[in-house]
C-alpha positions as CSV (number, residue, x, y, z in Angstrom):
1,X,123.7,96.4,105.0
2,X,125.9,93.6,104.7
3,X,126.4,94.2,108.7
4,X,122.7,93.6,109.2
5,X,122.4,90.6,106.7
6,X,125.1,88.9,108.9
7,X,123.1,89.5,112.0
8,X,120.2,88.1,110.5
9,X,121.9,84.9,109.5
10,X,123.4,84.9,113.0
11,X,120.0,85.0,114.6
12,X,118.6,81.8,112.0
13,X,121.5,80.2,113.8
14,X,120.2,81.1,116.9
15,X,122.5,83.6,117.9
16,X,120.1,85.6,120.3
17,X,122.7,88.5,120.8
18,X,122.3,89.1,116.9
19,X,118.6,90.2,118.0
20,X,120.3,93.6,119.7
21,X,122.1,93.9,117.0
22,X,119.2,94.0,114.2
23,X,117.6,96.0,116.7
24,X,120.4,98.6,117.4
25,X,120.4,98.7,112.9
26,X,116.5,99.4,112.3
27,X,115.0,100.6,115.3
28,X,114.9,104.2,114.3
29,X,114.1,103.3,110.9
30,X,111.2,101.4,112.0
31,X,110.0,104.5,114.4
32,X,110.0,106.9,111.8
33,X,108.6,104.9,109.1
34,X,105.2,104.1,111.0
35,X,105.3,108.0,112.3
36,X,105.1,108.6,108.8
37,X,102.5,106.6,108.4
38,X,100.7,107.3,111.9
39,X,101.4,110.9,112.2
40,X,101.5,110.6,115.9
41,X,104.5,110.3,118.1
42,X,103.3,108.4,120.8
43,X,101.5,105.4,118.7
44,X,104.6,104.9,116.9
45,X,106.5,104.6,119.9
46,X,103.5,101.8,121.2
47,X,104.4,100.1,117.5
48,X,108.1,100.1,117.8
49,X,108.2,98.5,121.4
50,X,105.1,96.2,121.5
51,X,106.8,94.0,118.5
52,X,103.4,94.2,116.3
């Protein structure tokens, strides 16, 4: 986590390659927690990717 927290302060200080970064960490955390939630492959996909 502590990788992630200093991306996050890196992107305050806008450090825009700390964006990939976050991304690269949560991305697949993000996916299957709304496929939990939506049951359906595809629409999480949509939610991941459309930045909603």
């Amino acid at each position: 986590m502590l990788k992630l927290e200093k991306a996050m302060q890196a992107l305050k200080k806008g450090d825009e390659t700390a964006f990939l970064e976050i991304y690269q960490t949560t991305h697949r955390l993000v996916y299957y927690t709304v496929y939990q939630i939506l049951k359906d492959s595809e629409l999480s996909k949509d939610f991941k990717f459309s930045g909603s």
